[in-house]
C-alpha positions, 0 to 999 in steps of 0.5 A: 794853066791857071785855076782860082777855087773857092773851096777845098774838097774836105779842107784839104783837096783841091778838085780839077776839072779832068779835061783841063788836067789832060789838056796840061799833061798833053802840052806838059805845062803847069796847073797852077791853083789859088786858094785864099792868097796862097798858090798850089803849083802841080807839074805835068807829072804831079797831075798823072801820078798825085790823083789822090780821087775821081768823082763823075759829075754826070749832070753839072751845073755849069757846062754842058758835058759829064765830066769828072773831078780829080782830087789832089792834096792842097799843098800850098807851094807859095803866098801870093803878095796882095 
């Protein structure tokens, strides 16, 4: 799975959606996320064992369902070439 943000959580977490996050760990692929040119690669183990936070989002803006936003520290794995 492949996720562009536009905005890191206190300049340094990266916020996922949990419904995305499961669904990586059950097909035991990666969550890739960009940033500014740079990619952040998390393995299905990363995803389970490096939430750093969790945060409900009972009304949102955007879908139709609660959910809640899981943390993990922004560690750029590569620069993308543009």
């Amino acid at each position: 799975m492949k996720r562009t943000i536009l905005k890191l959580h206190n300049k340094k977490y990266v916020d996922l959606i949990d419904h995305s996050v499961k669904e990586c760990i059950k097909k035991k692929e990666n969550y890739e996320v960009e940033y500014k040119g740079k990619t952040m690669t998390l393995t299905p183990e990363q995803l389970v064992n490096e939430c750093v936070g969790r945060q409900y989002i009972a009304e949102p803006k955007f879908s139709d369902r609660p959910y809640h936003l899981l943390s993990y520290v922004w560690a750029p794995t590569k620069l993308l070439d543009k």
